[in-house]
C-alpha positions as semicolon CSV with decimal commas, in nm:
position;residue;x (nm);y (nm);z (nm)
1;X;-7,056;7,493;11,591
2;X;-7,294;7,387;11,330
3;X;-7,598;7,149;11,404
4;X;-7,773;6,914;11,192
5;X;-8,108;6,864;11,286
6;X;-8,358;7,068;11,074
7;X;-8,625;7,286;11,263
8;X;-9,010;7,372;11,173
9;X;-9,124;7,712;11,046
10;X;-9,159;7,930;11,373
11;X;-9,428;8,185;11,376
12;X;-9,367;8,455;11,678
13;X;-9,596;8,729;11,760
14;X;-9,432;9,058;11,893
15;X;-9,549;9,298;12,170
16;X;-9,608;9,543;11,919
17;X;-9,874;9,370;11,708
18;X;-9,901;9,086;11,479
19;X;-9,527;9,022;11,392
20;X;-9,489;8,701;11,213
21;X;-9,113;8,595;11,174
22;X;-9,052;8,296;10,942
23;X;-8,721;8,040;11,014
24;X;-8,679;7,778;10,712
25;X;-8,450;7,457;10,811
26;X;-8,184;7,670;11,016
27;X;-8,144;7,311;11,230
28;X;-8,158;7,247;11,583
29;X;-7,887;7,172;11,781
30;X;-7,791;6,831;11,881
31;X;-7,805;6,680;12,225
32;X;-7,497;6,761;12,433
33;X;-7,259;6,494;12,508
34;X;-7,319;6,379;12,885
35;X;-6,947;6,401;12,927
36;X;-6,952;6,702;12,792
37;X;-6,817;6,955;13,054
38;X;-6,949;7,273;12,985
39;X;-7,253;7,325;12,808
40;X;-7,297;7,404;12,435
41;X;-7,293;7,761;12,290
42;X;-7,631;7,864;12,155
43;X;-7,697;7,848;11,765
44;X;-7,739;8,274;11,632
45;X;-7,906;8,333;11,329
46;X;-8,015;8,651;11,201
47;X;-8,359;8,704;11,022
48;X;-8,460;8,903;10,726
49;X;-8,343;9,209;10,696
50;X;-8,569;9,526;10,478
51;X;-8,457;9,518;10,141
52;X;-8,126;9,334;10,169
53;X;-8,212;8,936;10,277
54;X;-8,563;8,748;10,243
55;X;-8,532;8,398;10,508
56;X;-8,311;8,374;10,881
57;X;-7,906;8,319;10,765
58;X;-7,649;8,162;11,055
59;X;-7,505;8,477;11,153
60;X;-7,195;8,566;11,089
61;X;-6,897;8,730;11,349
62;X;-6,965;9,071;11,194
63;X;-7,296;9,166;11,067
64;X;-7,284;9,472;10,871
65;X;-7,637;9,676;10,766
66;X;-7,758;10,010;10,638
67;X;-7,800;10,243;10,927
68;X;-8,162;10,271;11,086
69;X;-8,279;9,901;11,018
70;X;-8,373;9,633;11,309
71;X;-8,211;9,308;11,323
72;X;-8,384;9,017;11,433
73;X;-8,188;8,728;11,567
74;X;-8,298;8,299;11,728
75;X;-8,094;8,161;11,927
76;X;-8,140;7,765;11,866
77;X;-8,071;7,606;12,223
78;X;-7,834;7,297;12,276
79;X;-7,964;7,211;12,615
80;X;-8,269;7,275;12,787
81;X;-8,254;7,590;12,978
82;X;-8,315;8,008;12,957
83;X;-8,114;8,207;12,700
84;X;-8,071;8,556;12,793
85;X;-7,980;8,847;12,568
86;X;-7,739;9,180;12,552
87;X;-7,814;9,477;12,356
88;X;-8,152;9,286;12,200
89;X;-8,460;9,270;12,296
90;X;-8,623;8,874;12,353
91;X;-8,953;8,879;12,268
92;X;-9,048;8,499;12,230
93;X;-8,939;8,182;12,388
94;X;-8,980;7,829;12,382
95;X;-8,819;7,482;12,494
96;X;-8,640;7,490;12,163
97;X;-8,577;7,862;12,063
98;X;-8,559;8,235;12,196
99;X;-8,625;8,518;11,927
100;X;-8,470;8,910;11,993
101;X;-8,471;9,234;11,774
102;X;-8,175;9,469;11,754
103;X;-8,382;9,758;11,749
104;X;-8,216;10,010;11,416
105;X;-8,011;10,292;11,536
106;X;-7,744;10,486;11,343
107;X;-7,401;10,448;11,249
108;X;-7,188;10,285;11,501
109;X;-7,143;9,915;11,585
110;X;-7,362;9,686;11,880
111;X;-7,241;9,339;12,021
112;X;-7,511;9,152;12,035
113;X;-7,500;8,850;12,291
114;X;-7,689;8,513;12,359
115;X;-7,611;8,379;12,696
116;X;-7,790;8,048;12,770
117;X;-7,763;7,889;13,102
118;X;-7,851;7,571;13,169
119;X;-8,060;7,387;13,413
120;X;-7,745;7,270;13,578
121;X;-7,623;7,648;13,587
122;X;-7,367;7,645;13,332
123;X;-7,372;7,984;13,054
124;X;-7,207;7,989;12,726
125;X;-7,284;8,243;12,477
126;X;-7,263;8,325;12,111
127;X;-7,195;8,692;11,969
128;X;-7,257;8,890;11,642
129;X;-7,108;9,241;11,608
130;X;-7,371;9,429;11,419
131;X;-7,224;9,708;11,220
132;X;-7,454;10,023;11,142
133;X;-7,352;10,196;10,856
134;X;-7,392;10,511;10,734
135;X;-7,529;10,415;10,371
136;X;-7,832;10,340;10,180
137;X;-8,057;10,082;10,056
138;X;-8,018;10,196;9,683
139;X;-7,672;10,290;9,748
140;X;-7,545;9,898;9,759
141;X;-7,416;9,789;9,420
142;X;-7,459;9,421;9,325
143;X;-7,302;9,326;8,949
144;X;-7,478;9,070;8,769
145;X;-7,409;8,716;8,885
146;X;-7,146;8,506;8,632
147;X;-7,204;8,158;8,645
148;X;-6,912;7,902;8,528
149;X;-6,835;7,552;8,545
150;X;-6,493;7,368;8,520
151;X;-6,431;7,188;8,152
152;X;-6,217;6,935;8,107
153;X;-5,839;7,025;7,969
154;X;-5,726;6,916;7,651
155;X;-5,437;6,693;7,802
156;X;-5,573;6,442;8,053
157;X;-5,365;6,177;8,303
158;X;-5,520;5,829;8,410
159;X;-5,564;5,960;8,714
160;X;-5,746;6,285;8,612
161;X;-6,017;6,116;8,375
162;X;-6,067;5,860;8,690
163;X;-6,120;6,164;8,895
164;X;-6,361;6,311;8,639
165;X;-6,508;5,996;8,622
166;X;-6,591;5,931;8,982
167;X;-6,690;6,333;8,990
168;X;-6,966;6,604;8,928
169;X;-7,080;6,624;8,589
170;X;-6,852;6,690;8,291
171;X;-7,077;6,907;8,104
172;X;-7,050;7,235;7,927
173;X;-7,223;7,568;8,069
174;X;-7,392;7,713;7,713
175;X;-7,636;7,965;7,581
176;X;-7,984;7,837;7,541
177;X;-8,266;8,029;7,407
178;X;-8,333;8,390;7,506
179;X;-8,018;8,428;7,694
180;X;-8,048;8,156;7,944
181;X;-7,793;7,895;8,014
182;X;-7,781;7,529;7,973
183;X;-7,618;7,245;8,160
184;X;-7,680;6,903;8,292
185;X;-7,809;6,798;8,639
186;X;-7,524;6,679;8,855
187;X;-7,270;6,977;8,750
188;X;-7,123;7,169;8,983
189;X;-7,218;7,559;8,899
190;X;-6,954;7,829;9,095
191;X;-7,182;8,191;9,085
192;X;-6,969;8,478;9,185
193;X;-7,102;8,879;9,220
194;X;-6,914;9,211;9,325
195;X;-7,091;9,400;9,591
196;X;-7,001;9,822;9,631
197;X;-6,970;9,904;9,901
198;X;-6,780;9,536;9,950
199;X;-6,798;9,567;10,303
200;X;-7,171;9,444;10,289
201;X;-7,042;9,140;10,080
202;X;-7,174;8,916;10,439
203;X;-7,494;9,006;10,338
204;X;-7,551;8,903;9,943
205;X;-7,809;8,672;9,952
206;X;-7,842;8,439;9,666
207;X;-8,211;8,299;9,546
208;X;-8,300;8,000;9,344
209;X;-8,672;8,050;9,198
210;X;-8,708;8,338;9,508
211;X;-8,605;8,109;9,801
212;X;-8,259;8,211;9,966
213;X;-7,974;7,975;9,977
214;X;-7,668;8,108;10,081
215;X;-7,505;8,409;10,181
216;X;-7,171;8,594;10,012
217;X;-7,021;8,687;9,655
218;X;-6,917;8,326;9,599
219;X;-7,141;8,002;9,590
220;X;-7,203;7,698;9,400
221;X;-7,536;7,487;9,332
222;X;-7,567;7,151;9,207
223;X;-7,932;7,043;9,050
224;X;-8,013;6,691;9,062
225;X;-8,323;6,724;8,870
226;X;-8,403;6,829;8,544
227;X;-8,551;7,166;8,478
228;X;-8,572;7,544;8,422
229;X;-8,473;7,779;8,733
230;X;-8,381;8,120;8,801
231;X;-8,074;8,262;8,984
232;X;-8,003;8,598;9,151
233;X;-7,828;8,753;9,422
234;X;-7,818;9,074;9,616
235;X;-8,129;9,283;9,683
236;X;-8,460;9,110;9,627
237;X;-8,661;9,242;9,316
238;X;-8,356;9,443;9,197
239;X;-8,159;9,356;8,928
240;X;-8,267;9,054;8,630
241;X;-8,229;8,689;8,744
242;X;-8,049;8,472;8,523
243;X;-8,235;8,159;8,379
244;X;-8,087;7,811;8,392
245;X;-8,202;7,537;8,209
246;X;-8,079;7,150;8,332
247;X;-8,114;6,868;8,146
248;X;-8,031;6,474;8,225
249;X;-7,854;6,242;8,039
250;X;-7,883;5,883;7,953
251;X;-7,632;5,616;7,825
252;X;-7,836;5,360;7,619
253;X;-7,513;5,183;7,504
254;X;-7,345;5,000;7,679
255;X;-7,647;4,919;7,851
256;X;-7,617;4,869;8,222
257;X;-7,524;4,514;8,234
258;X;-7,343;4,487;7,954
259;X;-6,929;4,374;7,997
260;X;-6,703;4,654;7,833
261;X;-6,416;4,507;7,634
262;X;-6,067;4,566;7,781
263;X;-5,948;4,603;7,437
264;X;-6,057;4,760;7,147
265;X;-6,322;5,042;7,053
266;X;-6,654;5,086;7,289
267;X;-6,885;5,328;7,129
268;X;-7,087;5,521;7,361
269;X;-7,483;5,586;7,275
270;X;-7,652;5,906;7,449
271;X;-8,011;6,096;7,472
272;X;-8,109;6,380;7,708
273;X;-8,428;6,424;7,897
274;X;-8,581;6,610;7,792
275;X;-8,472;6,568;7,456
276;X;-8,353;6,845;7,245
277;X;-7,954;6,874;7,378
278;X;-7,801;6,546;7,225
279;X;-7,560;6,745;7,039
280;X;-7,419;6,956;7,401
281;X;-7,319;6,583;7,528
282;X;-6,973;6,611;7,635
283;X;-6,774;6,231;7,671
284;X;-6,500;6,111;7,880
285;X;-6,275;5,813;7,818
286;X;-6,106;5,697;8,108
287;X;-5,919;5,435;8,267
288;X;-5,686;5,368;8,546
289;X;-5,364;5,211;8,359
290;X;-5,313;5,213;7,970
291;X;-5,454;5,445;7,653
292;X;-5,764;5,578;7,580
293;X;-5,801;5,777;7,211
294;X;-5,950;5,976;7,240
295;X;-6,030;6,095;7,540
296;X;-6,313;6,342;7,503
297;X;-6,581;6,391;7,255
298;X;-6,972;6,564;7,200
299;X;-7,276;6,505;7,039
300;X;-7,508;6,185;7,130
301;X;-7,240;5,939;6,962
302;X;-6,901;5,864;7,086
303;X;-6,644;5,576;7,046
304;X;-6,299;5,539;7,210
305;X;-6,006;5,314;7,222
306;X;-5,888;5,132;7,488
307;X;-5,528;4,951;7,487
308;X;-5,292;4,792;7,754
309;X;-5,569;4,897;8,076
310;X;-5,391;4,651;8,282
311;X;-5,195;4,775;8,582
312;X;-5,042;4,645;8,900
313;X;-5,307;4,624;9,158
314;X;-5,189;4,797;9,513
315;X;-5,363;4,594;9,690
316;X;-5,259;4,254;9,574
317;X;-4,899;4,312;9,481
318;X;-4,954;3,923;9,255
319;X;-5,260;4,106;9,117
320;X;-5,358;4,320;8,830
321;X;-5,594;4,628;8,808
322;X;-5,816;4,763;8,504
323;X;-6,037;5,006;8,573
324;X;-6,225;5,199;8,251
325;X;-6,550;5,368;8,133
326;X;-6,693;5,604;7,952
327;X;-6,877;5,917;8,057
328;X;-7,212;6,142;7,923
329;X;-7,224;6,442;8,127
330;X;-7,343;6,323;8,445
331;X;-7,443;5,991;8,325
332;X;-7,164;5,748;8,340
333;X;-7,062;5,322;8,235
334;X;-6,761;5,171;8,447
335;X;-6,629;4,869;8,472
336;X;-6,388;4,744;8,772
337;X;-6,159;4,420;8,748
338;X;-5,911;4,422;9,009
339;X;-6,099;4,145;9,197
340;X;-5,888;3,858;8,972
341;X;-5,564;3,791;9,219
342;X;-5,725;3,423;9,278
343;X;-5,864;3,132;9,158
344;X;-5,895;2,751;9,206
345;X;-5,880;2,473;8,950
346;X;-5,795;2,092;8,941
347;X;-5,731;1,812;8,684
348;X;-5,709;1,463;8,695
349;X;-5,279;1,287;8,712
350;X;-5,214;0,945;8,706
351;X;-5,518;0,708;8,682
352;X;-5,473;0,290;8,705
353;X;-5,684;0,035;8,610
354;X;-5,673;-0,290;8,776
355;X;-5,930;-0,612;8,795
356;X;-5,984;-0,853;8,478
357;X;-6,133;-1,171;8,468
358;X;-5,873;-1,490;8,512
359;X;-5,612;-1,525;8,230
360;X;-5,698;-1,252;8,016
361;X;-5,404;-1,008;7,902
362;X;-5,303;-0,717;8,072
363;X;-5,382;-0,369;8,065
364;X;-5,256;-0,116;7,799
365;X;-5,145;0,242;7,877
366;X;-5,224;0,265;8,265
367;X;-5,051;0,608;8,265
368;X;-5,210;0,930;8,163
369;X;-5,357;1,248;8,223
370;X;-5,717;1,374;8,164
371;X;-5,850;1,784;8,154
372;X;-6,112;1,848;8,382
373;X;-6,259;2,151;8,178
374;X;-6,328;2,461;8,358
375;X;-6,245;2,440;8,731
376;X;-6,375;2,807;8,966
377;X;-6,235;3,105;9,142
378;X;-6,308;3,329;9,421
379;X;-6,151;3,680;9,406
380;X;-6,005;3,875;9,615
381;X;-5,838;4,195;9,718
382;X;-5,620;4,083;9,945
383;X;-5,303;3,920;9,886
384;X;-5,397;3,520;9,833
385;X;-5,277;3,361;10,088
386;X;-5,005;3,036;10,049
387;X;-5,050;2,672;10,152
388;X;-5,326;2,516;10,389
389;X;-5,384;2,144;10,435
390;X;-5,219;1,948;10,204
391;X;-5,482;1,647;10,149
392;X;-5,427;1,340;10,039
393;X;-5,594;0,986;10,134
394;X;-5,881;0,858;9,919
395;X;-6,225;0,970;9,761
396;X;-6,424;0,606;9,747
397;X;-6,656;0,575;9,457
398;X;-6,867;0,265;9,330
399;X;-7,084;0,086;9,060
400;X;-7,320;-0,138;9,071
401;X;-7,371;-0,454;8,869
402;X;-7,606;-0,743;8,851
403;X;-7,554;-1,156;8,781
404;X;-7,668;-1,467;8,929
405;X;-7,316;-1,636;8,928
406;X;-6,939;-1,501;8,868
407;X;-6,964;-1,540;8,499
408;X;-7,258;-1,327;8,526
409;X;-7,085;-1,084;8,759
410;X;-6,747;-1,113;8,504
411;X;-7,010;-1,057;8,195
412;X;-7,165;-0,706;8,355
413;X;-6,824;-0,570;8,425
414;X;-6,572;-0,693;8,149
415;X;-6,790;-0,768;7,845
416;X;-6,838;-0,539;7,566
417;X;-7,170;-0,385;7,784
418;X;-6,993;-0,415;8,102
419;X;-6,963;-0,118;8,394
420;X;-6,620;-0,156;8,461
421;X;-6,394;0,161;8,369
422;X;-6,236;0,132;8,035
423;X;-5,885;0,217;7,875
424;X;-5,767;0,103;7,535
425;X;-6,083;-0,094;7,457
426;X;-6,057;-0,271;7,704
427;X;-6,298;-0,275;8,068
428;X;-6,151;-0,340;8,426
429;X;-6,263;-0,384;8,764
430;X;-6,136;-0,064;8,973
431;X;-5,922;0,224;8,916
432;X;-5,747;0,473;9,103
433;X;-5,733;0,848;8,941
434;X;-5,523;1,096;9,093
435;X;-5,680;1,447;9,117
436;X;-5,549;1,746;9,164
437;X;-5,692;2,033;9,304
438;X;-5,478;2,404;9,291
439;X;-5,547;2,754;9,407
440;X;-5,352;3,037;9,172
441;X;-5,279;3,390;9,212
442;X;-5,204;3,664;8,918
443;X;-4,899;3,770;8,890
444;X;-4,913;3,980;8,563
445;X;-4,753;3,932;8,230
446;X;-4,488;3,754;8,030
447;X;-4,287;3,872;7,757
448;X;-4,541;3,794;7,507
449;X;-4,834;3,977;7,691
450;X;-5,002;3,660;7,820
451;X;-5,116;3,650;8,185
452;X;-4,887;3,491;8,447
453;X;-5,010;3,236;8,752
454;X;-4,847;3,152;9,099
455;X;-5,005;2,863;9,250
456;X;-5,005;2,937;9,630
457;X;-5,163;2,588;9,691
458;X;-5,165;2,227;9,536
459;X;-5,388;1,974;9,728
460;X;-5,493;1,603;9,583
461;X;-5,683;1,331;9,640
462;X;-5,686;0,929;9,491
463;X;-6,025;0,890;9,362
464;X;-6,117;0,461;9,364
465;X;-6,396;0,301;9,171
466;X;-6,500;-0,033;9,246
467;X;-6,779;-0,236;9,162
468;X;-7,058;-0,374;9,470
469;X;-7,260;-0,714;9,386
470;X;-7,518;-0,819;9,579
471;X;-7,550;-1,216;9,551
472;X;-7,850;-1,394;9,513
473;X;-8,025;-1,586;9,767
474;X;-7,856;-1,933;9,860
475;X;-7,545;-1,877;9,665
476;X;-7,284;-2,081;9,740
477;X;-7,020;-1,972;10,029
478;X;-6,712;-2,019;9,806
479;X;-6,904;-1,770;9,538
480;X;-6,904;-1,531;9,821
481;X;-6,591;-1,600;9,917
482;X;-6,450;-1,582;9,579
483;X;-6,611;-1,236;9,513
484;X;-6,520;-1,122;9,864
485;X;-6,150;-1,169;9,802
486;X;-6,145;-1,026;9,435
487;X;-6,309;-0,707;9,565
488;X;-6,037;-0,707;9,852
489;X;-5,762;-0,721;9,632
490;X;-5,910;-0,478;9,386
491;X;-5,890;-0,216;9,673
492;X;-5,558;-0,367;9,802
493;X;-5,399;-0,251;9,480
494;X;-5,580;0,082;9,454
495;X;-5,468;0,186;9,824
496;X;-5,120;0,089;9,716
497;X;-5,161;0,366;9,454
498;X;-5,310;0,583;9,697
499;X;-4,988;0,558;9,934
500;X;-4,747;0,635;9,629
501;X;-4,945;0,938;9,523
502;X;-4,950;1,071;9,941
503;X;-4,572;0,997;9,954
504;X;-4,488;1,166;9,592
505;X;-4,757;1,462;9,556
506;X;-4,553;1,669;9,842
507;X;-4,303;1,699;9,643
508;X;-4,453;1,845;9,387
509;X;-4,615;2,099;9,553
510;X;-4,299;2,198;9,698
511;X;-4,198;2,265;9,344
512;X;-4,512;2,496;9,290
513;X;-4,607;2,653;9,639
514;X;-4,359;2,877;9,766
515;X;-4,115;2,777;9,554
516;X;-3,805;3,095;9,529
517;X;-3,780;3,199;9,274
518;X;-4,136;3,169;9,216
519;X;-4,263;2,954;8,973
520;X;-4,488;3,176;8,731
521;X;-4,683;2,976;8,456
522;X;-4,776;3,149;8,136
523;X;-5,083;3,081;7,953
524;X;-5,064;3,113;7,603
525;X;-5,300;3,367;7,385
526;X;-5,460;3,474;7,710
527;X;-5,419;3,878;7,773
528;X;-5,647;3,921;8,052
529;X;-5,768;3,698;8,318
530;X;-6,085;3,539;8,365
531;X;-6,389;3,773;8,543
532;X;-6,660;3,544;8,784
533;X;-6,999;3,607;8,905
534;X;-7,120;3,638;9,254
535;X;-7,136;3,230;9,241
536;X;-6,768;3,203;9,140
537;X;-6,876;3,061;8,766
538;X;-6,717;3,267;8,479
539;X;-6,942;3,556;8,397
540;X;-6,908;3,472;8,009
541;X;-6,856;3,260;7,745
542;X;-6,539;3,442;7,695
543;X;-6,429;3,399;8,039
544;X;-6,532;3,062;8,051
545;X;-6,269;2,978;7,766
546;X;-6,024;3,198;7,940
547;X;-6,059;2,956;8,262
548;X;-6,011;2,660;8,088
549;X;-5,694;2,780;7,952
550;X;-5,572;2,903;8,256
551;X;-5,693;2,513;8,435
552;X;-5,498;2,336;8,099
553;X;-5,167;2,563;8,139
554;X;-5,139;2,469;8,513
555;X;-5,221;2,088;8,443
556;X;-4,943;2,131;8,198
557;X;-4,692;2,303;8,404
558;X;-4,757;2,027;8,691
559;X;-4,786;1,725;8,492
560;X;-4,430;1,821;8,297
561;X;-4,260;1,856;8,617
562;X;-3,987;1,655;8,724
563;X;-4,167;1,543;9,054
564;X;-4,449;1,420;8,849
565;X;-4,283;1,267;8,603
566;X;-4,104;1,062;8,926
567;X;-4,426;1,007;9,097
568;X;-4,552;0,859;8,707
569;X;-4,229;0,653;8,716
570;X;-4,313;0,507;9,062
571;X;-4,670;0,397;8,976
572;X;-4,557;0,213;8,677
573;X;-4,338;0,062;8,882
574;X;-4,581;-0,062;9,099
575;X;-4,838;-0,181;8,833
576;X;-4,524;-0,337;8,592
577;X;-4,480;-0,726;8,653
578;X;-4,216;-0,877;8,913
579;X;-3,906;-0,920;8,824
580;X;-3,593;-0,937;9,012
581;X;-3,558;-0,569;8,911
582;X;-3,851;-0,467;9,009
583;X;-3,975;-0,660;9,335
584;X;-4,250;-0,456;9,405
585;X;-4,439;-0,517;9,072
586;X;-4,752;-0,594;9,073
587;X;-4,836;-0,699;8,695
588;X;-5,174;-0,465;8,790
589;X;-5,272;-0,613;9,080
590;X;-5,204;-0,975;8,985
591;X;-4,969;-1,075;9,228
592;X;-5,216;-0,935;9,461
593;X;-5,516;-1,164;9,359
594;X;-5,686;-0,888;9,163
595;X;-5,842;-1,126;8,914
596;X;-6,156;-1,323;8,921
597;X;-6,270;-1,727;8,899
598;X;-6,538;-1,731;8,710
599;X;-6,520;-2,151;8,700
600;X;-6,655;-2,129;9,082
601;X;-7,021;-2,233;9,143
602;X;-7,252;-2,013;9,267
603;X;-7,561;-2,229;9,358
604;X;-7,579;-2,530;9,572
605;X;-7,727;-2,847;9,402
606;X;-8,013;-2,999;9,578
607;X;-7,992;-3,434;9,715
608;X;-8,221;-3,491;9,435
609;X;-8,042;-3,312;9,140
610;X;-7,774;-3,468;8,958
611;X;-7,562;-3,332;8,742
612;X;-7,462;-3,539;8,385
613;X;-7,231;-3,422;8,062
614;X;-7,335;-3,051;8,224
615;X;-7,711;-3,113;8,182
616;X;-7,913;-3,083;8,480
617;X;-8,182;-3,355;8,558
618;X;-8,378;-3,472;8,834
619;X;-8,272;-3,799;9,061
């Protein structure tokens, strides 16, 4: 069992004298389960032993040692409670710990035993066979330690450079000055001895700048931070440690925030700190999907190709996946884009204009579709999800205008500086603009390499503008009435167009959402889909451009379809004029009173005014 929680440096004083036993971070054991039915084992370690190890070790199931020398051993408790020992003598214990010594004796082998019973009465025990053995101190053979890394292989698979990538450093082991070696921080560094005779290979001890770290023939550090330290192994003072230098690395380009292409060259920018080992940099291209030429490279400079990066993305099987970077040793510049399986958009369909003062000619080109540039996206891992509520209804919107009388009112909306919504040159009272709103997932490429959308939702709403007027004080009551009834029939007509675009748009969504086989819609020139910020805006200028193509191919695809082009049809049926083919005209609101008398009054004339050749004078 191993235990986590680090101790303090215990300082014990034997019967014989002043005995001072050392334990560095051998850690404490952790607190037992209460459902736990039997209590924990102990934790053994053994502490230094004369000439072989210099710090307490967890103690292995067979403990071999020259002949003649004592063992010391500390049994870390789990559980409050007395730890009792066999063939070792305790000589300190606390709530915590309970030191022994294996006194030396000569060849032959001793179990040594921890029993610790708990206040509850329950024993478990740890053992260490100690083997005496009939050899000497100077007759243990330790080779120098070799010290290797792994290097990358000349032939590489996306998955390999990804792992490399996401790994230890890539870095080269090399010869520095006066023997030494030279890596970077963050590399993984396998040290390996031979020990005569091997059966004492349990008792190697390895040493970083003096301090043990492990026990064995085999181990591996990892340094973090930059610097010069010294390794050996075996017997302490015996032998010639072996110096390693580390060194850091830092990308300056890309810099940290800066968006790698998906296609083309990125050239990679490098120092070291401290400086001096620029030209031991090792690089490494990779990427999930696609080519990358080449893949490796050294010195402080680097530049690789990248091609074809996307892939299909596992976890959104509409999505796409490209994953690439480059790599300096340890220090490393990734980018991640398989959050792009969704997105939202809208444009504006079929937009009317209705509302003209009395007699004056009819509108021009009622029917037509206008961008809305742009349009946002929220991405996702998960599979985008299809359909939701499917709107509909209207969005009411106003304008305000100003006039003491109708021909006022008339003047502010239709004349040349008017408020009223214009088309062909001409201004109007009200109109009713369809707009669309869509939600899109990826669903890869075409033939041609352009990116592929699947709308898994179209929703819409009739946006209608009309104009308020607030009449002046003591207006007349057929002014009011007369405004009253041309705003009613401006919104009349409007709601009609309303009704034909809830009664049409179903259809086609059903000829977008769902639809089998699915309907995918290309959009030309576009290779890779568009990346968004935290806020759901496009996170470049590039990606910005990318969006709007993306928002213009879907208008496209929707407003070529044949359910558009019927729901198109039936609003220009309902704007044309009556006719015996076409009952339900309404010559743009017309026939519904959508026009406006200017001729009526709007002020009362007082007893005493009189009114002559359209000149006002007093009685």
């Amino acid at each position: 069992m191993t235990f986590e929680r680090p101790c303090a440096v215990i300082r014990a004083l034997g019967m014989l004298g002043s005995l001072a036993i050392g334990l560095v971070a051998q850690g404490a054991p952790p607190a037992p389960h209460p459902d736990d039915a039997l209590v924990q084992p102990p934790r053994l370690s053994f502490g230094p032993i004369s000439g072989l190890t210099t710090r307490w070790h967890a103690a292995p199931a067979e403990l071999p040692v020259p002949a003649g020398l004592a063992v010391y051993f500390v049994a870390t408790k789990a559980v409050q409670g007395d730890v009792s020992w066999t063939n070792a003598v305790e000589f300190y214990e606390s709530s915590e710990i309970s030191i022994a010594v294996s006194p030396g004796a000569g060849a032959g082998e001793t179990l040594v035993r921890a029993s610790l019973r708990s206040d509850e009465g329950e024993v478990a025990s740890t053992e260490c066979l100690v083997r005496c053995l009939d050899v000497a101190l100077d007759d243990i053979e330790i080779s120098a330690p070799v010290l290797t890394v792994e290097t990358l292989p000349e032939e590489m698979s996306n998955d390999a450079t990804v792992a490399a990538f996401f790994g230890d450093s890539v870095a080269e082991l090399g010869e520095g000055n006066k023997g030494s070696l030279v890596t970077s921080v963050d590399n993984v560094i396998a040290a390996t001895v031979s020990v005569t005779p091997a059966v004492f290979a349990p008792v190697v001890e390895w040493r970083v700048d003096g301090v043990g770290t492990a026990l064995g023939t085999t181990t591996r550090f990892r340094f973090t931070d930059p610097g010069e330290r010294s390794i050996e192994a075996g017997r302490p003072e015996v032998g010639t440690p072996i110096v390693l230098t580390s060194y850091r690395v830092v990308i300056l380009m890309p810099g940290p925030d800066d968006p790698l292409p998906s296609n083309g060259p990125i050239t990679g920018i490098a120092i070291t700190e401290p400086a001096g080992f620029e030209d031991r940099i090792t690089w490494l291209a990779a990427s999930k999907f696609g080519d990358t030429s080449p893949r490796t490279g050294r010195g402080p400079v680097f530049t690789a190709e990248f091609s074809d990066i996307f892939g299909e993305n596992p976890h959104n099987p509409m999505g796409l996946w490209a994953w690439w970077g480059l790599k300096a040793d340890n220090a490393k510049r990734g980018q991640d884009e398989k959050l792009i399986g969704c997105g939202t958009g809208d444009f504006l369909g079929f937009r009317d204009w209705v509302g003209r003062p009395r007699f004056s000619p009819p509108p021009n080109g009622a029917n037509a579709f206008f961008p809305i540039p742009g349009g946002s996206a929220g991405s996702n891992e998960e599979p985008c999800p299809f359909g939701g509520p499917q709107g509909g209804g209207i969005t009411n919107e106003t304008y305000p205008v100003e006039g003491a009388n109708l021909t006022e009112v008339s003047e502010a909306i239709f004349g040349a500086g008017g408020a009223g919504p214009m088309e062909g040159g001409v201004r109007f009272g009200g109109s009713a603009t369809l707009q669309v709103n869509f939600r899109w997932r990826a669903c890869g490429r075409d033939g041609n390499g352009d990116i592929q959308v699947e709308l898994t939702d179209v929703t819409w709403t009739t946006i209608v503008l009309l104009p308020t007027w607030t009449p002046p004080a003591g207006a007349s009551p057929q002014c009011i009435q007369e405004w009253n009834r041309f705003r009613a029939a401006l919104a009349a007509h409007e709601a009609g167009h309303a009704a034909i675009n809830d009664a049409r748009m179903p259809a086609v969504r059903a000829a977008f959402v769902g639809a089998v086989p699915p309907r995918k819609i290309s959009v030309p020139g576009q290779g890779r889909f568009p990346r968004y910020d935290a806020e759901g805006n496009p996170a470049s200028a590039a990606d910005a451009a990318i969006a709007n193509a993306l928002n213009a191919a879907v208008h496209q695809a929707i407003g070529g379809s044949a359910a558009m082009a019927a729901l198109n049809q039936a609003q220009q049926n309902y704007d044309a004029p009556q006719t015996p083919a076409n009952p339900t005209g309404t010559d743009h609101g017309a026939t519904q009173g959508a026009t406006l008398d200017t001729s009526i009054l709007c002020w009362a004339l007082p007893v005493r005014w009189r009114v002559y050749a359209g000149v006002r004078m007093a009685a």
